[in-house]
C-alpha positions, -999 to 999 in steps of 0.1 A, spaced: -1 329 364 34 341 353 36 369 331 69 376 311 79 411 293 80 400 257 120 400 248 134 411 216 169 399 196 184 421 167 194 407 133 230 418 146 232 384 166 233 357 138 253 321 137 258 309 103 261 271 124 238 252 143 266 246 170 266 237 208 297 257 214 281 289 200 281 311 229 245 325 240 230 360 228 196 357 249 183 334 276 142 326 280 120 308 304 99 279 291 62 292 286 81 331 272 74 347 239 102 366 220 107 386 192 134 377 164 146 397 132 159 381 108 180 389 78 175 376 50 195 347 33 222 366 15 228 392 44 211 419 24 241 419 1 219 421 -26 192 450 -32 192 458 -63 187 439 -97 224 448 -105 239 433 -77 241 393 -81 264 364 -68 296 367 -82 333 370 -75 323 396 -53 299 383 -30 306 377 5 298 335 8 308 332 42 277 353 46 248 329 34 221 320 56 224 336 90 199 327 117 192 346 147 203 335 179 212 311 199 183 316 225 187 292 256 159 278 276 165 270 312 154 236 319 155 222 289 179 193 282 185 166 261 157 146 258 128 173 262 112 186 229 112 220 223 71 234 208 82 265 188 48 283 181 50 306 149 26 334 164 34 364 138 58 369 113 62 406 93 83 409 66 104 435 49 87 463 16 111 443 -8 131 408 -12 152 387 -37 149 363 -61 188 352 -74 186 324 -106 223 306 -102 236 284 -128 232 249 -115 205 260 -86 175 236 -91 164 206 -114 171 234 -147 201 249 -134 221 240 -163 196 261 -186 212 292 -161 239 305 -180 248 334 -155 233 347 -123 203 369 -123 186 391 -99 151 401 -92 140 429 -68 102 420 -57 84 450 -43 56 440 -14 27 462 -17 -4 453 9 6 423 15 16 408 -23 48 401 -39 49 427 -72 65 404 -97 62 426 -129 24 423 -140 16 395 -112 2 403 -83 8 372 -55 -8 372 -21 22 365 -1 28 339 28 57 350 47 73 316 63 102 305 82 131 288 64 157 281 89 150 276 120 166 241 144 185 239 170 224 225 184 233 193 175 248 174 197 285 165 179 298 185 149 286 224 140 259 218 106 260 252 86 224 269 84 222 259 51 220 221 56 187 201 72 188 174 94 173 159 130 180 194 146 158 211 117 185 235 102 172 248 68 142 228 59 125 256 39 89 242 44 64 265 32 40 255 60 61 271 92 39 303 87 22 317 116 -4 299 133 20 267 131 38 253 156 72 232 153 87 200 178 124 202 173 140 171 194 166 187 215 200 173 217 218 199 244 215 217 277 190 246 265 190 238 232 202 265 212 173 280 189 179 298 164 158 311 130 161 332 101 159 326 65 125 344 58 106 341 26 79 363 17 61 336 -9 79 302 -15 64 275 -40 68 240 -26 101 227 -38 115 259 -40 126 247 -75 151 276 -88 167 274 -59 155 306 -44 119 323 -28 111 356 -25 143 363 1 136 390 28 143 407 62 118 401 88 104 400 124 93 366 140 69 367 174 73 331 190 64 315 217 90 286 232 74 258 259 97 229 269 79 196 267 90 163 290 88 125 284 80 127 245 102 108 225 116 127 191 140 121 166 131 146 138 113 177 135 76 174 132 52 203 121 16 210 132 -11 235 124 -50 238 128 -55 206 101 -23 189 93 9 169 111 41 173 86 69 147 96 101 161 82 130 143 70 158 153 51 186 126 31 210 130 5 187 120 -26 149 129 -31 142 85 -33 159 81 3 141 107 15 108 99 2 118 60 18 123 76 51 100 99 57 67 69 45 86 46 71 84 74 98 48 82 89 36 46 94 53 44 128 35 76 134 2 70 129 9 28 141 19 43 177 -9 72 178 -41 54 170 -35 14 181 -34 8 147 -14 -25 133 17 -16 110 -3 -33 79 -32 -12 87 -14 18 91 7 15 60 -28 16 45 -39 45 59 -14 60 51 -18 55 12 -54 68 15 -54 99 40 -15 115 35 2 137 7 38 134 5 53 172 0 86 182 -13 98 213 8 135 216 -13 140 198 -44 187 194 -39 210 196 -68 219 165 -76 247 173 -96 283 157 -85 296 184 -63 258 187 -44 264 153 -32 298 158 -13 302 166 23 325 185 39 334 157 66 340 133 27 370 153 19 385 171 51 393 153 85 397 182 116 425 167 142 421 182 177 441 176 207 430 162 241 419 195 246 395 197 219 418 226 200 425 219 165 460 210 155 456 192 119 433 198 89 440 166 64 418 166 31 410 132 21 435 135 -16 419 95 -29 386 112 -28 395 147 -44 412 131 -70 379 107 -76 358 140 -77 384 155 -97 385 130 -125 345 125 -123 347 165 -127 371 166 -158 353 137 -174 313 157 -171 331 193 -184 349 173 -214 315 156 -227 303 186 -221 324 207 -241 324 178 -264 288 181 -268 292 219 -278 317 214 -310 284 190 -324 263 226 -320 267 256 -338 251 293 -335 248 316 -359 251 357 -351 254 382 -377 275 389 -397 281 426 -387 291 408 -352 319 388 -365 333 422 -383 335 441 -343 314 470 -356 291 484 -331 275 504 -360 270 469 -375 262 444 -348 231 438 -357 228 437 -397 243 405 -421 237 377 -433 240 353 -401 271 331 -398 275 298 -381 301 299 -352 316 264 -338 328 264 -304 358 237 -303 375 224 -270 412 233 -279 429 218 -248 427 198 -215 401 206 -187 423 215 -159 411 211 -123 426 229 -94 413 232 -56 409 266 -43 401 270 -6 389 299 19 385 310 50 364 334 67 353 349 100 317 333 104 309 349 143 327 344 175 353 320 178 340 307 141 357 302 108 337 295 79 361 269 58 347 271 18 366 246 -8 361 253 -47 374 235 -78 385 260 -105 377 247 -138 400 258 -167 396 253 -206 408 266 -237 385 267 -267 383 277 -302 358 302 -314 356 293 -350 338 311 -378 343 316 -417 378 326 -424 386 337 -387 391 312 -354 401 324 -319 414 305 -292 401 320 -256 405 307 -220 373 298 -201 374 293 -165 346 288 -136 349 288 -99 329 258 -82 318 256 -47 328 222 -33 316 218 2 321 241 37 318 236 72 321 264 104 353 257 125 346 265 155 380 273 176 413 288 163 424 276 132 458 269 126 487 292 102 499 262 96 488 229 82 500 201 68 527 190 43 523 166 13 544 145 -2 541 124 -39 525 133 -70 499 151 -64 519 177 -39 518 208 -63 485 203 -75 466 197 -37 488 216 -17 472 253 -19 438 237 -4 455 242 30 470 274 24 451 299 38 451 333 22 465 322 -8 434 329 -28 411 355 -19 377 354 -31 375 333 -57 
């Protein structure tokens, strides 16, 4: 029998990319156990209820996993059996509201930030008391082409924020290069299924695995096993494709495991399996866009990048969709009126709160004006982290009795992001026609700094 001295991997080793070419922190032996920590999703930029995701927050910085552990003798082809032995979490973790995270996002007027406490092993959530279940969000390994941020799911796992990969489970990831590249992080104290605002309870942790390399067993997606239950788990754009998927993967599964015919196991299916929803995805027009969709990376023979293009007949599309959605929107807003106080309308802080209440109109004043904002950040070793944002810009009327106001509104949009792995070039590309002045600073780097 071989015994191995358990190893151990700080939370200073994160990738914020499932990538082939990210160089290794820690190398294992089929059959070893290791010891992970993990930070938690925001890179503990955010401990306090006053701190929130803003202007001020550090992107670049979402979702770091821990790692990249390589196996020996494990290559493409094998399955990787990640068995979730113990996980321990920190004494407090996060819950951020966002506008536009989750099915009510647009009820989310600004972001908000809850501090949970754990006390013996429950979340304090003002008066509630909730046993937690710490559990793995991100956890997957290299792909075999392009880097996939942490953030995204997919065939190499990636963040699938299943509230099942809680210890005593064990996860097959299919593994798609030589030693396949682990990595994990991502922890959540409690998570409801669907993790419907967007957020769990976010924490720092330690994670005790135990990594065997399994031969001749055919795998094209993650599957999840405990004591009572197999969880196939696919990932797709929309919750419908997703839902199509993963029943057409389950009656192959259980046709090829029990001799069954594809009728028959179709029916079984219906009878003896719940479909679960790990992560309900915004399905709002910028949730829907990739990266790849709008930028094309040129590389020489060499594989060093000499060119990044955006597509400009697909920004403009998502640029007009955008401007149409805000107008109606804004449109929607002159129908509505509130009505504050009148002491409110006056500016007196002695008054604020005392009056007869007055109705306000809020009245689009101008055009919506969309610009693209782009930038780039240091995302580990040889990385850059490539973020693209639309800033939104309107002037409105504040109207009331007697008085009206016009004030400029603006937002900042995330868009879509990749890691670039390699040096990134000063300089980019040139444009010509009408749509020069308005495209050309997403290629600029530097020009806008944290928006």
């Amino acid at each position: 029998m071989t015994y191995f001295k358990m190893k151990k991997l700080t939370r200073e080793h994160v990738v914020f990319a499932m990538d082939k070419n990210n160089p290794t922190v820690l190398t294992i032996d089929s059959g070893e156990r290791i010891l992970l920590e993990t930070e938690d999703c925001f890179s503990h930029q955010i401990v306090s209820d006053d701190m929130v995701l803003g202007v001020d927050f550090d992107h670049s910085r979402i979702n770091p996993a821990t790692g990249p552990v390589f196996v020996t003798n494990c290559l493409p082809g094998d399955v990787l059996e990640v068995n979730i032995e113990k996980i321990e979490v920190d004494s407090q973790g996060v819950v951020e509201l966002y506008p536009g995270w989750g099915p009510l996002g647009d009820k989310v007027k600004k972001a908000k930030t809850k501090i949970v406490p754990i006390q013996n092993g429950r979340a304090i959530f003002n008066q509630f008391s909730i046993p937690i279940n710490p559990m793995v969000g991100v956890i997957g390994v290299a792909p075999s082409g392009e880097a996939v941020p942490c953030g995204s799911p997919g065939p190499h796992g990636g963040n699938m924020d299943t509230a099942d990969i809680v210890a005593g489970s064990r996860i097959y990831l299919p593994v798609f290069v030589p030693g396949a590249k682990l990595a994990l992080g991502d922890l959540h104290a409690i998570m409801g299924d669907g993790e419907v605002c967007g957020t769990g309870v976010e924490i720092r942790g330690e994670v005790t695995i135990k990594i065997n390399v399994l031969k001749d067993i055919p795998l094209t997606h993650p599957i999840l096993e405990n004591e009572e239950n197999y969880f196939l788990i696919n990932s797709a754009p929309t919750l419908e494709e997703a839902i199509q998927i993963n029943i057409e993967k389950v009656v192959e599964f259980i046709k090829e495991n029990s001799g069954l015919s594809w009728n028959q196991s179709y029916m079984l299916a219906g009878i003896a399996t719940d479909l679960k929803i790990s992560q309900i995805v915004n399905e709002q027009v910028v949730a829907q866009i990739n990266y790849q969709d709008i930028v094309d990376i040129h590389k020489d023979n060499q594989g060093r990048i000499v060119l990044i293009q955006p597509n400009t007949i697909i920004l403009n599309k998502i640029m007009t969709n955008t401007v149409t959605e805000v107008s109606a929107s804004l449109n929607a807003m002159e129908e509505q009126s509130l009505a504050i106080p009148l002491g409110e309308v006056t500016g007196s802080k002695i008054l604020a709160g005392y009056g007869p209440r007055m109705k306000v109109r809020i009245i689009p004043a101008g055009q919506v004006h969309v610009s693209v904002l782009n930038k780039f950040d240091q995302a580990g070793i040889n990385q850059t982290r490539h973020l693209i944002y639309f800033n939104i810009e309107n002037t409105i009327k504040v109207a009331v009795p007697f008085l009206d106001e016009e004030i400029k509104v603006s937002a900042v949009v995330p868009l879509a992001e990749t890691i670039v792995v390699g040096s990134v070039p000063d300089t980019y590309v040139g444009w010509n026609g009408d749509n020069a002045e308005l495209l050309y600073p997403l290629l600029q780097r530097d020009r806008f700094q944290n928006p």
